[in-house]
SEVOKE-160720 format. One record per atom (N, C-alpha, C, O): x, y, z; atom name. Coordinates in steps of 0.001 Angstrom, whole numbers. Layout:
BEGIN
c1 / c2 / c3 / atom
X / Y / Z / CA;
...
This chain:
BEGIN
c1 / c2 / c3 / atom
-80729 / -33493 / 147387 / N;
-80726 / -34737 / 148122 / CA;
-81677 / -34713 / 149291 / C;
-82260 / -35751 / 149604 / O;
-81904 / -33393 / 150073 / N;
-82388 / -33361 / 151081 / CA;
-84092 / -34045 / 150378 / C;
-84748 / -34938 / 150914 / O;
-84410 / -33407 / 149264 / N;
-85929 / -33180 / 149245 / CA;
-86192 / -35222 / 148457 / C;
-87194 / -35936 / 148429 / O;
-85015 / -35416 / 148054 / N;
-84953 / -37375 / 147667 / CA;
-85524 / -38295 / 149315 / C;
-86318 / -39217 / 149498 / O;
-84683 / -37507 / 150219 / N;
-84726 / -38339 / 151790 / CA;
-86127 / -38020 / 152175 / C;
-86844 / -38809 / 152791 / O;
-86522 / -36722 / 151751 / N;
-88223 / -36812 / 152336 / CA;
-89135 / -37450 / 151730 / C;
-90254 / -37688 / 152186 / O;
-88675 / -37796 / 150565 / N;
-89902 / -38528 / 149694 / CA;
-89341 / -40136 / 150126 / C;
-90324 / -40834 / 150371 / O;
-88437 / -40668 / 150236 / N;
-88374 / -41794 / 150553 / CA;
-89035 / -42230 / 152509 / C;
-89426 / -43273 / 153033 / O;
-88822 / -40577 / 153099 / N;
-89343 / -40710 / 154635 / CA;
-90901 / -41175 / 154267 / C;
-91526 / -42161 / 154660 / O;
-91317 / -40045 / 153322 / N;
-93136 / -40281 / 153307 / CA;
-93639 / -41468 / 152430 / C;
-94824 / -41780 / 152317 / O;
-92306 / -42260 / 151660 / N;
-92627 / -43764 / 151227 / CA;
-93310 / -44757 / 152190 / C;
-94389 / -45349 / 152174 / O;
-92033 / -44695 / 153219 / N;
-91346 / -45343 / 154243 / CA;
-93050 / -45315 / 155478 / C;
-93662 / -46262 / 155973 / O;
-93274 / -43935 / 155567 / N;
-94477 / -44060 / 156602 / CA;
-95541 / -44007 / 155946 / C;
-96543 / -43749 / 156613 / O;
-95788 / -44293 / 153965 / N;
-97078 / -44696 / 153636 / CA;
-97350 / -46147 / 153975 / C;
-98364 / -46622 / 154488 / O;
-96286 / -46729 / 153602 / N;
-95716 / -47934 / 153716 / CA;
-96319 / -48916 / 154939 / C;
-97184 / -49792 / 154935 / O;
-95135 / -48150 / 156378 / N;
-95718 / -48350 / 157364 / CA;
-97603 / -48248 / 157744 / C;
-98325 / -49065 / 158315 / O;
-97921 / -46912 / 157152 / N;
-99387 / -46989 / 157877 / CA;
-100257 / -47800 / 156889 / C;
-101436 / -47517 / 157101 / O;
-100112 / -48787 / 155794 / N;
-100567 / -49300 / 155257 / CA;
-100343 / -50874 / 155740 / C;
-101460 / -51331 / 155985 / O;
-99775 / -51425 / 155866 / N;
-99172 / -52785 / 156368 / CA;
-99538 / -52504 / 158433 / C;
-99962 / -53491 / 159035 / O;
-99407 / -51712 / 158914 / N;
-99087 / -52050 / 160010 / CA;
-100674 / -52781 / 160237 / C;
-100617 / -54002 / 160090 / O;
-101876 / -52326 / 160521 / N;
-103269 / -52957 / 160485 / CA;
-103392 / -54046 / 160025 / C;
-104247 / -54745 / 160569 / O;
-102594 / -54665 / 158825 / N;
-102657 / -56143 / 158290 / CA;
-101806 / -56729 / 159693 / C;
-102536 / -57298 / 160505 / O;
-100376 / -56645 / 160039 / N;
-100023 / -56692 / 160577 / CA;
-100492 / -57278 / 162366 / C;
-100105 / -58275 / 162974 / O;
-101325 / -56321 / 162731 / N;
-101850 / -56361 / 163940 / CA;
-102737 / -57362 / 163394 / C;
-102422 / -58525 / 163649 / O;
-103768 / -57175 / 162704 / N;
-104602 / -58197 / 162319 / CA;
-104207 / -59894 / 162323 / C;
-104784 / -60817 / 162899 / O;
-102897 / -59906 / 161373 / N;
-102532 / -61047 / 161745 / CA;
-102077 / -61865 / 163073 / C;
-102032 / -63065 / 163345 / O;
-101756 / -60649 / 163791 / N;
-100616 / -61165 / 165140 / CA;
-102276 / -61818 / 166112 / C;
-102246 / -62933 / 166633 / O;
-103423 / -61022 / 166188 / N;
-104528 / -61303 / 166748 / CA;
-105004 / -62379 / 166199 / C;
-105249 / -63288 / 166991 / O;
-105227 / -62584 / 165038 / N;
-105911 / -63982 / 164411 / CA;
-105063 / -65285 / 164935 / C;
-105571 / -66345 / 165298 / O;
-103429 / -64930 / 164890 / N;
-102556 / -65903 / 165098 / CA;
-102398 / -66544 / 166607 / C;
-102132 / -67702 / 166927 / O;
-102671 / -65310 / 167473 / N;
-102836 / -65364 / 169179 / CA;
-104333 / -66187 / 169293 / C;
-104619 / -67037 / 170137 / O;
-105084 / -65746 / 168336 / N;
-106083 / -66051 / 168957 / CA;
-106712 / -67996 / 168567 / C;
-107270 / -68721 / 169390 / O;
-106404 / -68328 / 167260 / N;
-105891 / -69683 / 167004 / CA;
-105080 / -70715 / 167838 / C;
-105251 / -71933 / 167894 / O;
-103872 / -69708 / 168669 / N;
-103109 / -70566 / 169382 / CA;
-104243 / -71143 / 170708 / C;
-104654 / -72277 / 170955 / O;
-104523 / -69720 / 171429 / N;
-105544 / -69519 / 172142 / CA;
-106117 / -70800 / 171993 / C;
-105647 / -71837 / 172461 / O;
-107595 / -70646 / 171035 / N;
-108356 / -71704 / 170729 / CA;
-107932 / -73104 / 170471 / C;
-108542 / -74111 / 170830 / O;
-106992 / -73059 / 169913 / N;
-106460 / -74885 / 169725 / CA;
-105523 / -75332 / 170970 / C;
-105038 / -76463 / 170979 / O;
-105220 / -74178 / 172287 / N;
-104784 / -74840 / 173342 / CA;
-106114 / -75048 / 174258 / C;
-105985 / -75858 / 175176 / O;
-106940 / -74630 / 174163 / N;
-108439 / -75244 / 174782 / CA;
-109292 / -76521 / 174334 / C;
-110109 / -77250 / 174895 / O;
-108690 / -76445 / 172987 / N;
-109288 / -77402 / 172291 / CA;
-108037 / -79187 / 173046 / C;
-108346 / -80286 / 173508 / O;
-106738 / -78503 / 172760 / N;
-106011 / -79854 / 173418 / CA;
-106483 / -79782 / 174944 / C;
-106662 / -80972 / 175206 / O;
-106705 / -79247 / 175790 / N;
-107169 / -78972 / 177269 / CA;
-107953 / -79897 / 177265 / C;
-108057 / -80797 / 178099 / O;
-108543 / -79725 / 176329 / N;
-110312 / -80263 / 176784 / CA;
-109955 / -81936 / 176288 / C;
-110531 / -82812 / 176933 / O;
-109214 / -82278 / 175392 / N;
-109181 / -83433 / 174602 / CA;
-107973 / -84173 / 176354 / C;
-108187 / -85292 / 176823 / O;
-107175 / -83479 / 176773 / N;
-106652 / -83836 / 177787 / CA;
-107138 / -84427 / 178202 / C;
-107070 / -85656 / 178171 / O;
-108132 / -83440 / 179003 / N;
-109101 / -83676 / 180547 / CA;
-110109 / -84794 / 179779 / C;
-110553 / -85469 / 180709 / O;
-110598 / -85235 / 178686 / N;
-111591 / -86357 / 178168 / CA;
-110365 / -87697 / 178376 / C;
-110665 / -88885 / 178493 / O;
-109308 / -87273 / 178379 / N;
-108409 / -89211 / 178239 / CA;
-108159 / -89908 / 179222 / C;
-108157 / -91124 / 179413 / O;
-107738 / -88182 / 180441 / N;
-107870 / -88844 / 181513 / CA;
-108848 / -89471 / 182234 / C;
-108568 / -90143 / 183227 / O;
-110204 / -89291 / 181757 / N;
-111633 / -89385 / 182405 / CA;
-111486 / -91151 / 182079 / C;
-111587 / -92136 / 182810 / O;
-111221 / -90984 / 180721 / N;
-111139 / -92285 / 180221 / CA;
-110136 / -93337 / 180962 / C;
-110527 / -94457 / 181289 / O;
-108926 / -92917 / 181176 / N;
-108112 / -93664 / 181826 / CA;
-108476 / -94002 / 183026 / C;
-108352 / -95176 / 183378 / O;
-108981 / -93065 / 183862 / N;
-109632 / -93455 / 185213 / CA;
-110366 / -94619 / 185235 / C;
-110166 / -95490 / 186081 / O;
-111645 / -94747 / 183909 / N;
-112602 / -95878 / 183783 / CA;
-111571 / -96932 / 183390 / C;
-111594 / -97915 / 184132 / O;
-110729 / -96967 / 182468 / N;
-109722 / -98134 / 182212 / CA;
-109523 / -98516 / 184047 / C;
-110363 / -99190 / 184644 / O;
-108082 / -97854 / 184834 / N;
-108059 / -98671 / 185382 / CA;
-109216 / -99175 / 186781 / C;
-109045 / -100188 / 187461 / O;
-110337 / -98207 / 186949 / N;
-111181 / -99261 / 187822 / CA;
-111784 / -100180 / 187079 / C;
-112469 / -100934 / 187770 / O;
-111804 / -100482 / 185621 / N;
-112389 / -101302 / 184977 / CA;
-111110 / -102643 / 185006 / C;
-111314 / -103856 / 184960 / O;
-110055 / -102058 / 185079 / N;
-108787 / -103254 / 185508 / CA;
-109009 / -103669 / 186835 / C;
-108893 / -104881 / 187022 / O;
-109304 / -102955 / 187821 / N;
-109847 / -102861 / 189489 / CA;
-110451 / -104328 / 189566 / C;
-109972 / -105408 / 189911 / O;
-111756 / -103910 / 189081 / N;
-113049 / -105383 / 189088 / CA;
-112381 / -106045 / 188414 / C;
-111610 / -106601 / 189196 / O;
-112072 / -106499 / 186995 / N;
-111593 / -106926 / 186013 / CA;
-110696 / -108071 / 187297 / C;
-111207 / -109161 / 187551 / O;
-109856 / -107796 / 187739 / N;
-109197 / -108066 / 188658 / CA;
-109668 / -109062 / 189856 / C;
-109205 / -110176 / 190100 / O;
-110739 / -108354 / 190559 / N;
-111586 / -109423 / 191245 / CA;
-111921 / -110241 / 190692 / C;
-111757 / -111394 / 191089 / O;
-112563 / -109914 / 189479 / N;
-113492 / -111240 / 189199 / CA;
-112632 / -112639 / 188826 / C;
-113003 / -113802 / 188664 / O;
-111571 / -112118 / 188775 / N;
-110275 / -113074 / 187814 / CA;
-110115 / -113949 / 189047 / C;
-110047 / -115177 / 188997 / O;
-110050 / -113065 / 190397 / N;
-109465 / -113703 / 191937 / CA;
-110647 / -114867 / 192039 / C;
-110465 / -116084 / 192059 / O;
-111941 / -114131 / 192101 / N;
-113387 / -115074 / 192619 / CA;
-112983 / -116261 / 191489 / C;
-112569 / -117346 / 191898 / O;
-113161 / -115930 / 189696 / N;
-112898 / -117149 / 189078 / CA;
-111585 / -118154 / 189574 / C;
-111800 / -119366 / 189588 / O;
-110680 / -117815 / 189844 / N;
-109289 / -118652 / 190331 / CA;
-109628 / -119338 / 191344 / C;
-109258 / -120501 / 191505 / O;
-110464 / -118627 / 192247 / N;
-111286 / -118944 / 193662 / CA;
-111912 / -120571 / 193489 / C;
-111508 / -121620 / 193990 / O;
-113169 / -120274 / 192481 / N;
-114289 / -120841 / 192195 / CA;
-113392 / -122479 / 191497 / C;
-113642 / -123615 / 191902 / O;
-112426 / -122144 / 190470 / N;
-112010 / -122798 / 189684 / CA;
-110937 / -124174 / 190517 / C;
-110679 / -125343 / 190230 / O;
-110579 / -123291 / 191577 / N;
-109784 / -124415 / 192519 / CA;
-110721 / -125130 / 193354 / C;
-110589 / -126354 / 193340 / O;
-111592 / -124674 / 194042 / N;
-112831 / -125678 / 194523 / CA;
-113096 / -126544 / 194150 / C;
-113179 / -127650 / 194684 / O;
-113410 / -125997 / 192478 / N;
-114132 / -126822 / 191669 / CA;
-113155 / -128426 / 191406 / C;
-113525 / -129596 / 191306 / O;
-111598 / -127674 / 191357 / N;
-110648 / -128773 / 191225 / CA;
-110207 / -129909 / 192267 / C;
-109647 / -130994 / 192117 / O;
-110589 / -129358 / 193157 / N;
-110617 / -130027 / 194634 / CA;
-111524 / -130885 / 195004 / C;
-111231 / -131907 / 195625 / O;
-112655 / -130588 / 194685 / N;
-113852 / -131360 / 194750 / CA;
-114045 / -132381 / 193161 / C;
-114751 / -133388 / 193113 / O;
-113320 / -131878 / 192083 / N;
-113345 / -133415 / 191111 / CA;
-112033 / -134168 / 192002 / C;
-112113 / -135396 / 191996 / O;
-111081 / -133707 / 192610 / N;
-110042 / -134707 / 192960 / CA;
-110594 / -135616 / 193830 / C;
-110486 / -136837 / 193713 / O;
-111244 / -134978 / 194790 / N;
-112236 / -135603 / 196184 / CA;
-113154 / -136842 / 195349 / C;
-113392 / -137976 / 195764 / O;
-113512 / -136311 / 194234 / N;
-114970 / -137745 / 193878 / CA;
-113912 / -138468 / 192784 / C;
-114274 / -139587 / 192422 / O;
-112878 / -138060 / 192317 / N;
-112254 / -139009 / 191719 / CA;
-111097 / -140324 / 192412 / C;
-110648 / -141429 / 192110 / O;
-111044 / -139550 / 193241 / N;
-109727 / -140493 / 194904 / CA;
-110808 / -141162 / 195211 / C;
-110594 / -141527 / 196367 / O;
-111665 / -141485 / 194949 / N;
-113200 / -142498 / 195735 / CA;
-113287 / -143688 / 195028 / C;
-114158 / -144511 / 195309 / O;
């Protein structure tokens, strides 16, 4: 029995030293994917916010110009009331 347990020990650590290198290999490819596709969302981040910034100063003006037109548009209504009361 003794000499059954050593051949299953030197199974056991062919075993091991055969798989463990796939092993590591994978754990690095897998770290290193995560790695790369959390830089990749980083970067896609930092581009939406850039974008959102231009949204709202583009709501900013967007905004004025709406005030100046409302502005312009009541004048304009004031002055047909003025030549129409005549």
């Amino acid at each position: 029995m003794a000499n059954g347990n050593a051949l299953t020990a030197a199974a056991d650590h062919a075993i091991i030293k055969t798989f463990t290198p796939l092993v590591v290999a994978l754990l690095i490819g897998l770290v290193s994917w995560l790695f790369s596709s959390l830089l990749d969302v980083q970067e896609e981040v930092a581009e939406i916010n850039v974008h959102i910034k231009h949204l709202h100063m583009a709501e900013d003006a967007f905004g004025k110009q709406m005030e100046d037109v409302e502005k312009t548009l009541t004048d304009l209504r004031i002055n047909v009331g003025r030549l129409t009361a005549y």
